[in-house]
C-alpha positions in Angstrom: 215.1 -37.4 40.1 216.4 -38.1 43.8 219.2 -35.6 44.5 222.7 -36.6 43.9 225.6 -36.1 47.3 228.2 -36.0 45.6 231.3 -36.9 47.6 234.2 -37.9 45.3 235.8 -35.7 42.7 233.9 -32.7 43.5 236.3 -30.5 41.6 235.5 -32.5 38.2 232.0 -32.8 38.8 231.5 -29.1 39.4 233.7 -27.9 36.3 231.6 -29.8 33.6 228.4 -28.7 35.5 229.5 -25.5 34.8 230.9 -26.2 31.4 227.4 -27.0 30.5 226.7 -23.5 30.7 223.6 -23.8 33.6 223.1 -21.6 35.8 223.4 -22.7 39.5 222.0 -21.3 42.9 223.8 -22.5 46.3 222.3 -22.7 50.0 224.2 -23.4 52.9 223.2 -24.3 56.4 222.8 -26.8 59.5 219.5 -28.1 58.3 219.3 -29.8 61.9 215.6 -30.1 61.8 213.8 -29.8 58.5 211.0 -27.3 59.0 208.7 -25.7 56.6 210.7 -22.9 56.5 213.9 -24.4 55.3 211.7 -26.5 52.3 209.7 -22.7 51.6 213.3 -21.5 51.3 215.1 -24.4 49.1 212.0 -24.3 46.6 212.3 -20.3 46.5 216.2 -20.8 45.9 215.5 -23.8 43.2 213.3 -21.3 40.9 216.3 -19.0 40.4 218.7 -21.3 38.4 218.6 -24.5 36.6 220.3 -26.5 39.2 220.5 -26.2 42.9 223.4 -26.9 45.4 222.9 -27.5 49.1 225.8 -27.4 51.6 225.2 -29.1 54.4 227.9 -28.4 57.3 229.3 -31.4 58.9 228.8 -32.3 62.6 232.3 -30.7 63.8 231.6 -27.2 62.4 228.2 -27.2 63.8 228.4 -24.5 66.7 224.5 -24.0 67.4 225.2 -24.5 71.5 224.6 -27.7 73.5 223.8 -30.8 72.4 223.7 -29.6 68.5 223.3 -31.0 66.0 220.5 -33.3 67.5 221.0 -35.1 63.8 224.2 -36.0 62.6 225.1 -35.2 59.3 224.1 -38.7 57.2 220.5 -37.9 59.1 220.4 -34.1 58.2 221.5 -35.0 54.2 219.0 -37.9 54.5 216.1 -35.4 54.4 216.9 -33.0 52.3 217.9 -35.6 49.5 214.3 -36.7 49.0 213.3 -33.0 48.5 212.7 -32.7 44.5 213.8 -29.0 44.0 217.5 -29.8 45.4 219.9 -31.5 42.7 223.0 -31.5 44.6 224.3 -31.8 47.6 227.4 -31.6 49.4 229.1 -31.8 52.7 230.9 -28.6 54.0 233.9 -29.1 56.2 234.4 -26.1 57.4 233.3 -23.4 59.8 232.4 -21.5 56.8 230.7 -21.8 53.2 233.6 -20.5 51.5 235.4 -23.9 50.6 232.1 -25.0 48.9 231.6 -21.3 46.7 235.1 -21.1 45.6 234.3 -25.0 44.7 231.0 -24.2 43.2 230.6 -20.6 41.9 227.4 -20.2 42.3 225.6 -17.4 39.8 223.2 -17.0 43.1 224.3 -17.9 46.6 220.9 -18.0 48.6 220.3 -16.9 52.4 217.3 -16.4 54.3 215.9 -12.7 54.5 217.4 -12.8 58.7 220.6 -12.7 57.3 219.7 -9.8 55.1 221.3 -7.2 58.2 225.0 -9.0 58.5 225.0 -7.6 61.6 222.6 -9.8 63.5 225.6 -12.7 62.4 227.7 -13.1 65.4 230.3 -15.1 63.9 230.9 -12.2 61.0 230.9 -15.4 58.6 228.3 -14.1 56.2 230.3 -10.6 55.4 232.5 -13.2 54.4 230.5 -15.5 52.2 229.0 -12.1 50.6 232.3 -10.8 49.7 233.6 -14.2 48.5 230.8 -14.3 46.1 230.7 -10.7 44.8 234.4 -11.4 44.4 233.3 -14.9 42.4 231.0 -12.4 39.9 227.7 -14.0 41.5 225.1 -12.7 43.3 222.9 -12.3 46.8 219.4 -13.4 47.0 217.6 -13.6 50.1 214.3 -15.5 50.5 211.4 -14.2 52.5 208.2 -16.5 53.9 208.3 -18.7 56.6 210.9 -17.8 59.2 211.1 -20.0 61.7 214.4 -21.5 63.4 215.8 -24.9 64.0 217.1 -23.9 67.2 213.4 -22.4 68.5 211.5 -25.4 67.4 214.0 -27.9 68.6 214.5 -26.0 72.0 210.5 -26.2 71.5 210.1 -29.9 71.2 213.2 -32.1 71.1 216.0 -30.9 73.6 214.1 -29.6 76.5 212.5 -32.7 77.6 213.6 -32.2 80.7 211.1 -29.9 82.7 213.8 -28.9 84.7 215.7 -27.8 82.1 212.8 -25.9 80.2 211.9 -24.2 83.6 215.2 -22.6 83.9 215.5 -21.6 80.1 212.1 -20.3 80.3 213.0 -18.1 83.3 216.3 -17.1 81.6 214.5 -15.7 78.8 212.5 -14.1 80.9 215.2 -12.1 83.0 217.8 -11.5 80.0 218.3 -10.7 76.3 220.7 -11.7 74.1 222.4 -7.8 74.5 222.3 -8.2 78.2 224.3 -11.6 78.0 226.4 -10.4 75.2 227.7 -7.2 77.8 228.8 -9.3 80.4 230.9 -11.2 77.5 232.1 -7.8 76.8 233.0 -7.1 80.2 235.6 -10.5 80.8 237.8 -8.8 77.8 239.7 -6.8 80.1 240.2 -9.0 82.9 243.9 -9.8 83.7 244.4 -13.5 84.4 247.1 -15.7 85.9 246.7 -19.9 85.5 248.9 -21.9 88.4 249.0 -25.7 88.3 250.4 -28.6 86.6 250.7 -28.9 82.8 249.5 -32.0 82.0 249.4 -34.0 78.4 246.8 -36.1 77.0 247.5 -39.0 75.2 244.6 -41.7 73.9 245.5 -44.5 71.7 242.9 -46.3 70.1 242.8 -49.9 69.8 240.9 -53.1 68.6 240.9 -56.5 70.4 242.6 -59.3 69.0 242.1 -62.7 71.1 243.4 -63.5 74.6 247.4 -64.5 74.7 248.0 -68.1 74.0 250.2 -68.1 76.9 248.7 -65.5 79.4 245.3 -64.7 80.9 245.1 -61.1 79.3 243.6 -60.0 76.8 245.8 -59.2 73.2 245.1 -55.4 71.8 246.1 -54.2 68.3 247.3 -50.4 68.4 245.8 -48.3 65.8 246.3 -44.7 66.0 247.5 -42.2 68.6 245.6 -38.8 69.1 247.9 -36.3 71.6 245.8 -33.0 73.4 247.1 -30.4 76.3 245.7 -30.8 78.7 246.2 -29.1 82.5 246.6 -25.6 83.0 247.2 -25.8 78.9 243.4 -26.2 78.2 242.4 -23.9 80.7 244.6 -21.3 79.1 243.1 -22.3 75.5 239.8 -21.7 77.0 240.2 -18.4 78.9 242.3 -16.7 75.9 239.5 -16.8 73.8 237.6 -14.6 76.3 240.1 -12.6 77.5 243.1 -9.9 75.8 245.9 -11.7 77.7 246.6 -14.8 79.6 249.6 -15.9 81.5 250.5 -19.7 82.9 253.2 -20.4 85.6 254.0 -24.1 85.8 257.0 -26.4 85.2 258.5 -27.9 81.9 261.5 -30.4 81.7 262.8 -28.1 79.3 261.9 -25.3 77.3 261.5 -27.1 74.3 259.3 -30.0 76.0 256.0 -29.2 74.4 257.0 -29.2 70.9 254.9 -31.1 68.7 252.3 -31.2 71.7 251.3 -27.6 72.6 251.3 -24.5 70.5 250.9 -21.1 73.0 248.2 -19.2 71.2 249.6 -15.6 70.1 247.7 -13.4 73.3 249.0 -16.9 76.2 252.6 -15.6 78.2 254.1 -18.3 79.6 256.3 -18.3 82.8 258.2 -21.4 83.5 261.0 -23.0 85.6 262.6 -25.8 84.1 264.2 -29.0 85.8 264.8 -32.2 83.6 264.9 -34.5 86.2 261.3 -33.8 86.7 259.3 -35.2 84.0 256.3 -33.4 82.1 253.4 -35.1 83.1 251.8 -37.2 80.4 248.3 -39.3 81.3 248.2 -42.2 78.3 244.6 -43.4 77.8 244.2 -47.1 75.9 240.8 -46.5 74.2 238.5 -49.7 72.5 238.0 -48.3 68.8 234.8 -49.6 68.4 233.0 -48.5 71.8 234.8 -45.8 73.1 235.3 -47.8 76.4 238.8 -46.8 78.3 240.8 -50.3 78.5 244.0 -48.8 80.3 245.9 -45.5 82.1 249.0 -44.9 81.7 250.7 -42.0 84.1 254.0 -40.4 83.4 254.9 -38.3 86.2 256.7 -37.4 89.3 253.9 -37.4 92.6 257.0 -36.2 95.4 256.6 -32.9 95.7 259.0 -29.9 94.1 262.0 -29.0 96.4 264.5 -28.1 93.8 266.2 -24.4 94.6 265.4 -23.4 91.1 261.6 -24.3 92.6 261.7 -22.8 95.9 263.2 -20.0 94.3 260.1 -19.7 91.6 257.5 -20.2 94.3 259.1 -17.7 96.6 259.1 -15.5 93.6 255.5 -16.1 92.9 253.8 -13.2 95.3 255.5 -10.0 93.4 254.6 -11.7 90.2 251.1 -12.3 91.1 249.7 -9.0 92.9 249.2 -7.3 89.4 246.7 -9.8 87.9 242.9 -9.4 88.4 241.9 -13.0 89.2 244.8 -15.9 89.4 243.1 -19.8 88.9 244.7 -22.4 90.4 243.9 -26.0 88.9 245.9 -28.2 91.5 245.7 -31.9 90.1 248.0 -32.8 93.3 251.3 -33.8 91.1 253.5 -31.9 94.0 253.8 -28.9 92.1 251.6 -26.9 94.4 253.7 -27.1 97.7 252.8 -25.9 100.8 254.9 -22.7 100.4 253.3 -22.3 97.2 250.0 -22.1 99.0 251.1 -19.7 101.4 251.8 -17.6 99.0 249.0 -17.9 97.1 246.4 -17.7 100.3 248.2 -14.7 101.1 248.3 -12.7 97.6 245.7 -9.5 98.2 244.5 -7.6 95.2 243.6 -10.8 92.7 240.9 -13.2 93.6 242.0 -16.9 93.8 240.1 -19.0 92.3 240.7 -22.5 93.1 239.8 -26.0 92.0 241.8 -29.3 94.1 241.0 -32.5 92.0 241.4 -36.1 92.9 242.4 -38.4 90.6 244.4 -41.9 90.4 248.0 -40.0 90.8 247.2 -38.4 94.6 245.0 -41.4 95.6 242.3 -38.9 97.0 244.2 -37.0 98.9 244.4 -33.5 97.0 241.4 -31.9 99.0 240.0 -28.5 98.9 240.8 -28.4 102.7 244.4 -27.6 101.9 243.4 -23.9 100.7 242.7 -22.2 104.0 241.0 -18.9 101.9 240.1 -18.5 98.3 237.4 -16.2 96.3 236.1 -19.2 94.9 236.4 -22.7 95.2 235.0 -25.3 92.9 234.0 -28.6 93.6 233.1 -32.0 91.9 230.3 -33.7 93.4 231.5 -37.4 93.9 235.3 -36.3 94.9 233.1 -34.2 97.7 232.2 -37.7 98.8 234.6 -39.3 99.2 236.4 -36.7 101.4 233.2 -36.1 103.5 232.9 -40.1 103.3 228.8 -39.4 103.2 227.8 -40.5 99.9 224.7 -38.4 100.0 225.7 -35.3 101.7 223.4 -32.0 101.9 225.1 -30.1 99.5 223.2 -26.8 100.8 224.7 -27.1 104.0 227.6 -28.0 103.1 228.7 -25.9 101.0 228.2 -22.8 102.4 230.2 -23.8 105.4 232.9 -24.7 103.1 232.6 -21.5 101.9 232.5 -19.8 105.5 235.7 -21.2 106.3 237.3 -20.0 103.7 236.0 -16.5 103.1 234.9 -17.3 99.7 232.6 -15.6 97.5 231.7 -17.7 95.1 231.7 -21.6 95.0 230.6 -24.0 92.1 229.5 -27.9 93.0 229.5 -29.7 89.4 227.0 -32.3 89.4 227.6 -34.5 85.9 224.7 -35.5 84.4 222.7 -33.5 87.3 224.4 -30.0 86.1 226.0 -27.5 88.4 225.2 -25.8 91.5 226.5 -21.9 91.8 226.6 -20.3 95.4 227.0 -17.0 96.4 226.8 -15.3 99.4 223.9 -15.2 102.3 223.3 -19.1 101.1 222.2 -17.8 97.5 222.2 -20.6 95.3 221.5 -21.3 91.6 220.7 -24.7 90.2 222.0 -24.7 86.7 220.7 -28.6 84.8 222.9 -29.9 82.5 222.4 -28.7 79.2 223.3 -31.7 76.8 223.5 -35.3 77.7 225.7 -35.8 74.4 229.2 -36.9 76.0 232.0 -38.1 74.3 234.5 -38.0 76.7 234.0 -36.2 80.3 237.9 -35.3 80.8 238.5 -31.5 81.4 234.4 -30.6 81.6 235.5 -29.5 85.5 238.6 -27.5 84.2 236.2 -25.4 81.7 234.0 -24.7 84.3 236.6 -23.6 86.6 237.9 -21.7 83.7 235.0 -20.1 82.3 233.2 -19.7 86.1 236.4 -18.1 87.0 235.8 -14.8 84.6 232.1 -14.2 85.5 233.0 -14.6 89.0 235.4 -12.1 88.9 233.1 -9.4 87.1 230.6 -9.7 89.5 228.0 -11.6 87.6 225.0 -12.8 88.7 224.9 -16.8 89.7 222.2 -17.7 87.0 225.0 -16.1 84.6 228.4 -17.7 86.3 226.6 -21.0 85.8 224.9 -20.2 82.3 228.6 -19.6 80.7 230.3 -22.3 83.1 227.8 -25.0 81.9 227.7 -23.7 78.3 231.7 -24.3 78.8 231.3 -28.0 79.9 229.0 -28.6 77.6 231.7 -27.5 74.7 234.2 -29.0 76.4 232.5 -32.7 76.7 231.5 -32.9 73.0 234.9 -33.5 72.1 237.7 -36.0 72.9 240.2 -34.8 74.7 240.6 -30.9 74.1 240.8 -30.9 70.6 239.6 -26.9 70.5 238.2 -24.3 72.9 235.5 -22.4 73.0 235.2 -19.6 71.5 233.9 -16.2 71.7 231.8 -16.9 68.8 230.8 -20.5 69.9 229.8 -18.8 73.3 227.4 -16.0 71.2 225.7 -18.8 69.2 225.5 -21.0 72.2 223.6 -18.0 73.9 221.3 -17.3 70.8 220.5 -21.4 70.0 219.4 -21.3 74.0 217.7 -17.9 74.5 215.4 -19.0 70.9 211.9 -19.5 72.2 
C-alpha cells in the first residue's frame, strides 16, 4: 500500500485511527535528503506499532542554515511516500512537533539515538516534544544504526559546489568547533546597543495582469493582497534583540501611535522617539507580479528635506549625553534627512561607543547619501555597486580601496557586501577575509545589507576575528534574503543550527 498524506480533516482521521484500537509510532523531521539512515530509522520505528506517522516540517520551519531545505516540502514527502513501512504522513507547521503529537498521540514517538542526550538540541525543542508525550501517556524510543546527517552529506555533495565556498568551510572547520563559535554568541549577550536612522515601512502588494487599457498605453493590474513588514532601523532592532539583553532605537514617528497595526516593539527593544506629524512615517510601497515575483512599481511615502524642527534640533542636540553609555551605537542612514549634519557631529564626536555606520543609496536620495559624509566611524559598511557609482569606476580595486576608506576614517573594521559574490571583511594592517555567499536561494534581496550591518555590528564590537564577523554577518543575510520582506529575524537558535548545518563535514 502507497502511504497515505493526509491533509484534510486530520482531526477525524486520527480519532477513528485511534478508535480502532492500533497502536501508532510517530517520527518527525526535515527529511531534506533521504539517506540510508533516515530509511534504517523509519523501518526500525515501523516494527514498534501497527501503523506509522511521519511529520514532515514544512519549508518555513525549516532552520537547518543557508540555503535549507535544498527540497521543498512536496519533494521531501515525495520520497518518503514510496517507502512501504510509513502509512501516514503529515505536514508539520510549526517550529515544533508538538501540534502533530497532541494531533496524533502517539503510543511511541521515535527519534534517532543523537537525540538521546537533549542537550546536544540547541533549540531545547526535543525537552519539549519528550515532556509533551510523557504527558500524552506514550513513550520514547530512540533508534540506533546508521547515523549519518542530511546536513553533512548535503554540505558533502549538493550545496558546496562552489570550490570557493568548500575551501573556506573546510578551513573553518579546521580552525573552530561548534563550542568555540557558540562563546563568541555568548559573548554579544551583554553588549549595550543603540540603533539611529530612519524607520522605514514595507509595504508589497501583489498583483496579476489584466490587459492593456482600452484607452491608454499602460498596462491594467488586478490588486490581490497586501503584505505590510518594518523595515529600517525596525528590522535591524528585530534582528540585534535576538542576540542581545537590550536594544534601544532613536528615530522619529508622526505620532506615538503611528506604528500600530505595523510594528510590535519586542518585550527587551526601548524606544526613544521625537514626534512631529507634519513629517510623515516613511512608507516604501512595492507592486509585486503574483505569478513571477518581478517588482512592477515603487511607491515612496516620505519627506527627503532634511529635519529642522526645534522639537528636532532639540533631540539631536540631546543625542550625545544619551549615547556615551552604550557599547556600540549603529547608524543605518537611508538619507531621508533625518540624519542632519548636526546629528553627525554629534555622532562623530561620541567617545566611549563604537559607531558603526552603514550610508545607503537608494531612489529617495538619488545617490547622494555617501559614506564620505561620516568623517570617523569604528566601522563602516559598504555595498559593492553603490561603491561604484560614487567612485564612478565600475571595477574598482576593492583592496585598495578600502583600506584607504578606512584610513580616513580611523575605522577598525569595514565590511564590502558583494551579492551573489558574498562579503569582504577588513581589519586592520590590510587584513582581509573573503567570506562567499552562502545560499544563492533569494527571494527578495531588501534588508540583506541592514542584517549584515546588524549582525557584523556585534562581532565587531567584541573583538572577533574577521573569518567570524563575516561567518555570522553572512549567515544573517542569508536568513534575511530567504524571506520577503522581514517577515521574522534571526534567531539565536536559527544562528546555533545555522553554525552546526555548516560546521557538519
Amino acid at each position: 500500500m502507497m502511504t497515505k498524506i493526509i491533509r484534510d480533516n486530520r482531526n477525524e482521521f486520527f480519532s477513528d485511527l485511534r478508535s480502532k484500537k492500533l497502536s501508532i509510532a510517530m517520527c518527525h523531521g526535515v527529511f531534506d535528503l533521504l539517506h540510508p539512515g533516515h530509511i534504517e530509522h523509519l523501518a526500525a520505528a515501523a516494527k514498534l506499532a501497527d501503523v506509522l506517522v511521519v511529520s514532515v516540517s514544512s519549508d518555513e520551519f525549516v532552520n537547518k542554515g543557508p540555503g535549507r531545505p535544498v527540497f521543498d516540502l512536496e519533494t521531501r514527502m515525495r520520497s518518503i511516500e514510496h517507502l512501504e513501512c510509513v502509512d501516514y504522513l503529515i505536514v508539520s507547521s510549526s517550529e515544533t512537533a508538538i501540534p502533530n503529537l497532541e494531533l496524533i498521540k502517539p503510543d511511541y514517538y521515535v527519534k534517532g539515538v543523537e537525540y538521546a542526550d537533549p542537550s546536544n538540541d540547541v533549540s531545547g525543542n526535543i525537552r519539549a516534544e519528550i515532556e509533551c508525550v510523557q504527558n500524552l501517556g506514550g513513550k520514547i524510543h530512540y533508534t540506533d544504526g546508521f547515523t549519518d546527517s542530511s546536513s553533512r552529506l548535503i554540505n558533502r555533495f549538493i550545496l558546496n559546489q562552489s570550490s570557493e565556498l568548500n575551501n573556506w568551510l573546510a578551513e573553518l572547520r579546521k580552525e573552530y568547533r561548534f563550542d568555540d563559535l557558540k562563546s563568541y554568541i555568548d559573548q554579544v549577550e551583554n553588549v549595550k546597543v543603540a540603533i539611529l536612522g530612519e524607520i522605514i515601512i514595507d509595504k508589497y502588494t501583489f498583483c496579476t495582469p489584466l490587459a492593456k487599457s482600452s484607452k491608454h498605453p499602460i498596462l491594467a493590474f488586478q490588486e490581490l493582497n497586501t503584505s505590510t513588514f518594518p523595515g529600517g532601523i525596525l528590522a535591524i532592532a528585530d534582528n540585534v534583540s535576538e542576540m542581545v539583553n537590550q536594544v534601544t532605537i532613536f528615530s522619529h514617528q508622526s505620532r506615538v501611535d503611528s506604528l500600530e497595526g505595523n510594528y510590535s516593539f519586542k518585550h527587551n527593544i526601548k524606544s526613544e522617539m521625537f514626534f512631529e506629524e507634519e513629517r510623515p512615517d516613511i512608507i516604501k510601497h512595492r507592486f509585486v507580479d503574483y505569478s513571477t515575483g518581478a517588482r512592477l512599481f515603487e511607491k515612496y511615502i516620505f519627506d527627503p528635506r532634511p529635519l529642522k524642527s526645534k522639537e528636532a534640533t532639540r533631540y539631536m542636540s540631546d543625542l550625545k549625553t544619551r549615547l556615551e553609555s552604550f557599547d556600540v551605537v549603529i547608524v543605518a542612514d537611508y538619507g531621508h534627512g533625518l540624519l542632519t549634519e548636526d546629528a553627525i557631529e554629534v555622532l562623530t564626536g561620541l567617545h566611549r561607543p563604537k559607531l558603526c555606520v552603514n550610508t545607503q543609496a537608494n531612489a529617495g536620495n538619488r545617490g547622494f547619501n555617501t559614506i564620505q559624509k561620516y568623517p570617523k566611524a569604528s566601522l563602516i559598511c559598504l555595498n559593492g555597486q553603490e561603491l561604484q557609482l560614487e567612485l564612478r569606476d565600475s571595477n574598482p580595486d576593492y583592496f585598495q580601496v578600502v583600506p584607504r576608506y578606512m584610513q580616513e576614517k580611523n575605522a577598525q573594521y569595514a565590511i564590502l557586501t558583494l551579492g551573489s559574490e558574498g562579503l569582504l571583511v577588513f581589519g586592520d594592517n590590510r587584513r582581509v577575509e573573503k567570506v562567499p555567499a552562502l545560499s544563492d536561494k533569494s527571494v527578495d534581496r531588501v534588508g540583506a545589507g541592514d542584517a549584515v550591518l546588524a549582525i557584523g555590528s556585534l562581532y565587531a564590537a567584541i573583538g572577533a576575528p574577521l573569518k567570524i564577523i563575516g561567518l555570522m554577518a553572512s549567515i544573517a543575510a542569508s536568513f534575511e534574503i530567504s524571506q520577503l520582506g522581514h517577515s521574522k529575524s534571526l534567531t539565536k537558535i536559527d544562528l546555533l543550527k545555522s553554525l552546526k548545518a555548516l560546521l557538519a563535514s
